[in-house]
N, C-alpha and C positions, 0 to 999 in steps of 0.2 A: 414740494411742488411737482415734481416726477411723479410721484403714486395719487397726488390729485388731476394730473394730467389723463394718466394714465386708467382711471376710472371717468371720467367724463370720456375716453378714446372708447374704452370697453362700453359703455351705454348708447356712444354713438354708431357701436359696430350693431346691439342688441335690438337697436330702433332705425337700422336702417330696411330699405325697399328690399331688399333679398331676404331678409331673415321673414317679409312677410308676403312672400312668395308659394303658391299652392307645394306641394309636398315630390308632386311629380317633377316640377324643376328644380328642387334640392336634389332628388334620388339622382338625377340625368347627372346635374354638376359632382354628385359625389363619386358617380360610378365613371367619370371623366379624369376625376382626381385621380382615382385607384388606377385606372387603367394605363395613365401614365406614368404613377408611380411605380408600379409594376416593371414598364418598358425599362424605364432608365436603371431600375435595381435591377434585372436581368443582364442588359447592355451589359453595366457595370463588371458584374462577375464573369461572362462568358467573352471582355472584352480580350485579353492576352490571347485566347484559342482564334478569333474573330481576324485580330490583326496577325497572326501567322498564318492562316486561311488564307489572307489576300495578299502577303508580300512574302510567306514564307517563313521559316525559323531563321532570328535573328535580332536586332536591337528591338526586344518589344517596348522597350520605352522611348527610345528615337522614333519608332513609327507611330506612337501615341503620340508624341509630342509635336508633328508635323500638323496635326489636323486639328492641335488646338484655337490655331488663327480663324480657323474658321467657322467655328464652336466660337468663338468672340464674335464675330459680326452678324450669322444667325440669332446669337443669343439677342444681340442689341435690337435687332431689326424686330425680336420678337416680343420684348420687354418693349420696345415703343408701341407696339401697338395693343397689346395685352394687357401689359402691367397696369393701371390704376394706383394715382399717385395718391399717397399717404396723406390724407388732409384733416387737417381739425382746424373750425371756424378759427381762426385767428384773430379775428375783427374784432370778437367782444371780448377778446381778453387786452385788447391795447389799450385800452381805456381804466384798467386796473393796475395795479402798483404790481406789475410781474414785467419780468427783465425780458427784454426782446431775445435776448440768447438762448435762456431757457428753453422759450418757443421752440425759436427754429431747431433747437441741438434734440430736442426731442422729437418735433418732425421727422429731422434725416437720421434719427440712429433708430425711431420706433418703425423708419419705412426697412428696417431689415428685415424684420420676422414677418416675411410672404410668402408663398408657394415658391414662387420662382428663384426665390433662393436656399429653399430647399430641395429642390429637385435634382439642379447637380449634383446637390450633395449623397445623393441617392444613386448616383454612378460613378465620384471619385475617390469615396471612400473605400466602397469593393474594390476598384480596378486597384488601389491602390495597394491592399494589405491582398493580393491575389497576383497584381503584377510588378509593383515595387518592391516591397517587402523580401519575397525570394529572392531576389537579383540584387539590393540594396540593403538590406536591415527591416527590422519595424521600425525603427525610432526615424526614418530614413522617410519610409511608406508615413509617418506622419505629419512628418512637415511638409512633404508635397502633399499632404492633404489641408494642412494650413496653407501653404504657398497656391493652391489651387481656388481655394474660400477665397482667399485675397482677388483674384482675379476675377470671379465670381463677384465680389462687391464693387471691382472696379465697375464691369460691364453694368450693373444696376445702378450705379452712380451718374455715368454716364447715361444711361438711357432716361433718368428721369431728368437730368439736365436738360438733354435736348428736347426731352418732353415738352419741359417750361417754357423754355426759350424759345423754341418753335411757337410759343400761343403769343408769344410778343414780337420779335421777327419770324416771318413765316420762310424764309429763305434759309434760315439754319436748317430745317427740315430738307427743303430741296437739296443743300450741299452736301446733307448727311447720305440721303438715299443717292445719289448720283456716285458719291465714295463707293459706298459697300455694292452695289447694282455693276460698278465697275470695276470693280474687284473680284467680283465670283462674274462676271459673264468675260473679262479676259484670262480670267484664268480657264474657262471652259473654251472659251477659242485656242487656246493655248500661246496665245501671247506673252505670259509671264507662267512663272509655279510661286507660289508661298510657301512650297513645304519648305525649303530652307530656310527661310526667313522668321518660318513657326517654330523648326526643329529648332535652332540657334537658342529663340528666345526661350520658350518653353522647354528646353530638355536639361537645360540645368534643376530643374525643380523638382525633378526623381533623382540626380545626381551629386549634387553640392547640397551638404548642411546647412549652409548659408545663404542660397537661392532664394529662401521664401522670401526675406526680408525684401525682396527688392519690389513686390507685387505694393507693399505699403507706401513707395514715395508716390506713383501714381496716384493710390487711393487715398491719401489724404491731401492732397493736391485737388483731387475729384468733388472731394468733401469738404471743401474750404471753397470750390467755388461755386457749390449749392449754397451755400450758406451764406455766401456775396450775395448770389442771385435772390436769394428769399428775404433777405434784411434791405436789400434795396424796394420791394417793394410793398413793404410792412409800414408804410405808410397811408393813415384815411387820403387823404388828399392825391397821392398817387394814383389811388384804386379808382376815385372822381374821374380824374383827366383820363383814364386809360379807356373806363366807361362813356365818357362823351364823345373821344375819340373813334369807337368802335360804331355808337349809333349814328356816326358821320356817315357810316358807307351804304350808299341808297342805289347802285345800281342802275343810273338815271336812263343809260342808253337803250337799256332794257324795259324802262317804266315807259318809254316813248315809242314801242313797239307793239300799241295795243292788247288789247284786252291778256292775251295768253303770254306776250312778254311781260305784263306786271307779273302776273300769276309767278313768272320764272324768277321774276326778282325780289318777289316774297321772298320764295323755296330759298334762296340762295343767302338772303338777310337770314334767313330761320338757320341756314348751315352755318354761315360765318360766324355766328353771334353767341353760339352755344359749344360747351363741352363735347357733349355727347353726339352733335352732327358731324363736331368737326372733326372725334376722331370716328366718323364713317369715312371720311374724305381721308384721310391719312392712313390708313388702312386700306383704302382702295387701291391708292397710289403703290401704298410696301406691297401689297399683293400681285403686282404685274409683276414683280420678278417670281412669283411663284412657276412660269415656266421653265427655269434655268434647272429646278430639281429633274423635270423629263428628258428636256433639251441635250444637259451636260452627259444623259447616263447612253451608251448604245443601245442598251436591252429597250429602251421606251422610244431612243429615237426611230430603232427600223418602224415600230408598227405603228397605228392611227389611235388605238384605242383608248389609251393613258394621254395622247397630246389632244386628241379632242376634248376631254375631259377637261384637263387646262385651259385648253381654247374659251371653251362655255363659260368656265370658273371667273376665269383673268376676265373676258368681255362683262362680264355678266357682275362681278363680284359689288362693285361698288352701287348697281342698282339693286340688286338685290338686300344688302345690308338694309338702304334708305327705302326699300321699296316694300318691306316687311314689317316696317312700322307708317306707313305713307300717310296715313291720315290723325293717327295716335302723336305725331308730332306738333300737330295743333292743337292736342287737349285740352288744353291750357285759355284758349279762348273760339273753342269749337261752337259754342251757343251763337259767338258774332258772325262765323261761317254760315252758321244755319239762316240768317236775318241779312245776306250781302244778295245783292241786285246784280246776280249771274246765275245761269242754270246750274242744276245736276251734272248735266253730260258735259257744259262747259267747265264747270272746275274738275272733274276727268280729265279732258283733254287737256288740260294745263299739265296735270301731274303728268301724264302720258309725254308730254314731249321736255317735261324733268328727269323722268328717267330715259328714257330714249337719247337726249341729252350727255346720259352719264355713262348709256353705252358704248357710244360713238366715240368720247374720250377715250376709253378706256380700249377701244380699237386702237383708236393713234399712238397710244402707249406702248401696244403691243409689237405696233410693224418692227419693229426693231427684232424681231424673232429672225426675218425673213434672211436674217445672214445665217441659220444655221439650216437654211436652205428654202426652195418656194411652198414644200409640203406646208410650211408651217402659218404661209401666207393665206391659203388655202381652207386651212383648216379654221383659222382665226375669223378668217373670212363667212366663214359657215355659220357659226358659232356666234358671228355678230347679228346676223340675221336672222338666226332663231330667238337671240334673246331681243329683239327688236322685236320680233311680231308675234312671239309665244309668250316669254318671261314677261314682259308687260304686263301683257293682257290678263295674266293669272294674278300677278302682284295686286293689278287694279281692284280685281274682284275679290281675292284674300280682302282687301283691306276694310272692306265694307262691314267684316263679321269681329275687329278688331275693336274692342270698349273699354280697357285699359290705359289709364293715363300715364305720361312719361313725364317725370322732371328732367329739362333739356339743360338744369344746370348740373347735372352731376355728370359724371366722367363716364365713357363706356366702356371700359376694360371691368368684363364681370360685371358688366350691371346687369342684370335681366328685371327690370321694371317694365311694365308695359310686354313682358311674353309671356305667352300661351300657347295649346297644342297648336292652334295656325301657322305662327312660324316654321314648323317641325315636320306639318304636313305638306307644306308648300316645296319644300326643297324636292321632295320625289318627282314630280314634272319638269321641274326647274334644272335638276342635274342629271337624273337615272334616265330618264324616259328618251331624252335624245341618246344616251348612249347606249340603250338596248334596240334603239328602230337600228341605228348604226352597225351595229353587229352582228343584225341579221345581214346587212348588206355585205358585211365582211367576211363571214364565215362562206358567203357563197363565191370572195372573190374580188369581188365590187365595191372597194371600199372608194373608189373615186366618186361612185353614185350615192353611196351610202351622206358624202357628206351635201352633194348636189340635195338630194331629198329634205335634209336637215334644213338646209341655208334657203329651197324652194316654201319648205315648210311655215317659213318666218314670213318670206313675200304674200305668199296666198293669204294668210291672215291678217296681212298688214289691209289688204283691200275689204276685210273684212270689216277694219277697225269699229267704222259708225255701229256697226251693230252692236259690236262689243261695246259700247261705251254707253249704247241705248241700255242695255241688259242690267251694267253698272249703277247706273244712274237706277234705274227698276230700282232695284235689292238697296242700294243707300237707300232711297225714300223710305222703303218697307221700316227698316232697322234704325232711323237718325235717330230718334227719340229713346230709342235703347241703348244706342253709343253713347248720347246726350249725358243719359242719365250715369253710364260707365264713367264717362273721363270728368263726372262730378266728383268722383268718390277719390278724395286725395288718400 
C-alpha cells in the first residue's frame, strides 16, 4: 500500500502547477535552492572560528548550544509560513477498503523528505564533525548530529500542527505568534536572556552519549498528535459541516456600507475561504516581527537606511503579496466580473481601499517598534504613506497585465501558479526606488528630509488618485478580453 501511495504522491508531484511553470521560474527557484544551500553549508564549517570571533576562545559547543532556542522559533515561525503541508486527496481513498492509518502514517512520515529539513542538515553535520568531533569523539560529533535531526523533526512537527489547527481555530495562530514575537522582542529589550535556558537544554547533545534520546519523547508525542488531529477529521461528513460552516461568514456590516463596502466584503470572503489567501494573511502577520532582525542589532539601529527598508517591507508586506496577484484571484469566475453592473474605475477603487486597508493594518501592527525608540515611529510612518499613495497605485496597474489563473485551493508555501516576470518587476519601485531617493538625502546629511520627501511622496499622489484609477480602468478595458481568455486556460 506504501509504494502504491507513494506512486500516486510521485504523479501528483509530476502534474502539479509548478512542474508546469515557464522555465525562468524554475531556474529563479533552483538558483534560490543553491544559494541557500550554499549559506547554511558554509555557516556550517566556518561556524567554530565564527563563534570564537564573537565571544572568544573557549566552550565552542556551550556557545553553540546557547543560540539553539532560537534557531527553534525562527525555524517554526519560518516552516509556518513557508513550508507547504504534505497533502494527498484523502477523500477518494475513504471510500476504498484502505485503513485510515495507513493514510495518515504516510502523510506525516512522507512530509519528512522536504527542503527544510534538509537544510539544517547542511549546517549540523559540518559544525559537527569540525566542532564536536575534536573536542568530543566522532562517534560523539554523531549522535549530536542524530540528537540535532530529532529537534529538527520536532520543530516541523510542530509547525505543521499549528499550520492545521490554525485553519480550524484561528486563535492557535494568534497565541502562537504572540509566544515567539515575545520572546525574541524581550529578549532584545533585555528583559530576560535564553542563552541559559538554551545552553542547559541543548549543550548536553555535544556532550552526553545519551542526550540524543531525549529529542524523541517530544517528537513522538508531536507525532501522535498530528495523527489525532488528521484521523479526527478523515471524516466525509466532518468535511460537510466544516464547509457549511465557513460559507456562513458573509461579512454583513460591510455588505450594508454600499457599493465599495460589498466589494470589501468579497475581497475578505475570497481571503477567508481559501488556502492560498489565507496564508497571505498569516505571513503578513509573522512578517511584522521582521523589524526585530534591525531593531535588536546596533550596527542597523544608529542609521535610517536598513530600518527604512523594514519600515516599507513590515507596512507594505501583506499588500503587496495580495496585491501582486489582485485581480488573478478571481480567475476562477472573472467572465461574471466582466457582465456585473459597476464601472471599471469603480471596482478599482474597491481594490484600492482593500489594499490601503491592509496597509493601515499593518501600520498598527508595527507601532509597537516605537519602544525602541520615536526614530522608529517616524520611519514607519514614512513608509506607510508611501506604500498608501505609490505601492497601490503601481500594484493597480501591474495587475491589469496579469492572465494567469490561480487555484485558490492549494496552499501558498512554494506555489508560484499564476507568476510571471510582473511580479518580479514590480518589487524594484515597490522596495529600491524609495530607498535610493532616501539616500541621496542621507549621504548629504538630511536624513530627516529624506523620509519627510518619501512619506510627502505618498500624499501628493494620494490627490492624484482619480486619475490614476481613470488610467487603470483605460489599460483593463484595452487587455479584459486577453486576461479573459488567460484565466480560461486551467
Amino acid at each position: 500500500m506504501y509504494a502504491t501511495l507513494f506512486k500516486h504522491k510521485w504523479k501528483q508531484t509530476l502534474r502539479s502547477g509548478f512542474m508546469r511553470q515557464n522555465w525562468g521560474v524554475k531556474i529563479l527557484l533552483g538558483f534560490l535552492v543553491l544559494y541557500f544551500g550554499l549559506i547554511f553549508l558554509a555557516l556550517g564549517i566556518l561556524m567554530p572560528e565564527l563563534l570564537e570571533e564573537i565571544h572568544g576562545e573557549g566552550d565552542v559547543l556551550g556557545y553553540f548550544a546557547q543560540y539553539v532556542f532560537y534557531y527553534v522559533l525562527v525555524d517554526i515561525a519560518a516552516r509556518y509560513m513557508l513550508q507547504d503541508l504534505t497533502v494527498l486527496s484523502v477523500q477518494q481513498y475513504l471510500i476504498l477498503p484502505v485503513r485510515k492509518s495507513k493514510l495518515l502514517h504516510f502523510l506525516l512520515q512522507s512530509s519528512i523528505f522536504n527542503f527544510f529539513n534538509l537544510l539544517p542538515l547542511l549546517f549540523v553535520i559540518p559544525f559537527a564533525f569540525r566542532g564536536v568531533a575534536p573536542a568530543e569523539g566522532v562517534i560523539q560529533a554523531v549522535l549530536f548530529s542524530v540528537g540535532m535531526l530529532g529537534v529538527v523533526l520536532c520543530d516541523h512537527y510542530l509547525a505543521i500542527y499549528l499550520k492545521r489547527i490554525a485553519a480550524v481555530k484561528f486563535y492557535v495562530f494568534l497565541v502562537a505568534l504572540v509566544v515567539i514575537a515575545g520572546l525574541l522582542v524581550g529578549q532584545n529589550l533585555n528583559w530576560w536572556s535564553l542563552y541559559p535556558v538554551s545552553r542547559f537544554t541543548f549543550g548536553p547533545l555535544a556532550q552526553n552519549y545519551y542526550a540524543w534520546l531525549v529529542p524523541l519523547l517530544p517528537l513522538a508525542s508531536l507525532y501522535r498528535l498530528n495523527y489525532a488531529f488528521l484521523k479526527r477529521f478523515t471524516h466525509l461528513d466532518q468535511w460537510q459541516k466544516q464547509a457549511k460552516e465557513v460559507s456562513e461568514n458573509r461579512f454583513a456590516y460591510l455588505e450594508k456600507k454600499g457599493l465599495y463596502g460589498a466589494m470589501v466584503a468579497n475581497e475578505l470572503k475570497l481571503i477567508t475561504r481559501n488556502k492560498r489567501t489565507k496564508g497571505v494573511l498569516f505571513s503578513g502577520l509573522f512578517l511584522a516581527a521582521y523589524g526585530l532582525i534591525f531593531y535588536g542589532v546596533d550596527t542597523y539601529r544608529e542609521g535610517y537606511g536598513w530600518l527604512l527598508f523594514a519600515g516599507i517591507f513590515m507596512t507594505g508586506v501583506m499588500m503587496i503579496n495580495y496585491g501582486q496577484f489582485l485581480v488573478s484571484w478571481e480567475s476562477s469566475y472573472f467572465d461574471g466580473i466582466l457582465t456585473r453592473n459597476f464601472s471599471v474605475k469603480q471596482y478599482y477603487r474597491g481594490k484600492f481601499w482593500l489594499l490601503a486597508t491592509m496597509v493601515l493594518v499593518m501600520y498598527i501592527i508595527t507601532l509597537p517598534y516605537a519602544f525602541f525608540g520615536l526614530k522608529a515611529l517616524w520611519i514607519n510612518t514614512a513608509a506607510m504613506f508611501y506604500n498608501l499613495g505609490v505601492s497601490t497605485v503601481i500594484l493597480l496597474f501591474a495587475s491589469t497585465y496579469t492572465k494567469k489563473p490561480i487555484d485558490l485551493s492549494k496552499g501558498a508555501a512554494f506555489n508560484y501558479q499564476g507568476t510571471s516576470a510582473t511580479q518580479f518587476v514590480i518589487t524594484v519601485p515597490l522596495l529600491l526606488v524609495p530607498i535610493l531617493l532616501f539616500q541621496g538625502f542621507n549621504l548629504l546629511g538630511a536624513p530627516i528630509w529624506g523620509l519627510v520627501t518619501i512619506g510627502s511622496l505618498g500624499l501628493i499622489n494620494l490627490a492624484f488618485l482619480p486619475y490614476y484609477l481613470q488610467e487603470t480602468a483605460k489599460n483593463f478595458k484595452e487587455k479584459k478580453y486577453q486576461k479573459a481568455a488567460g484565466y480560461r486556460q486551467k
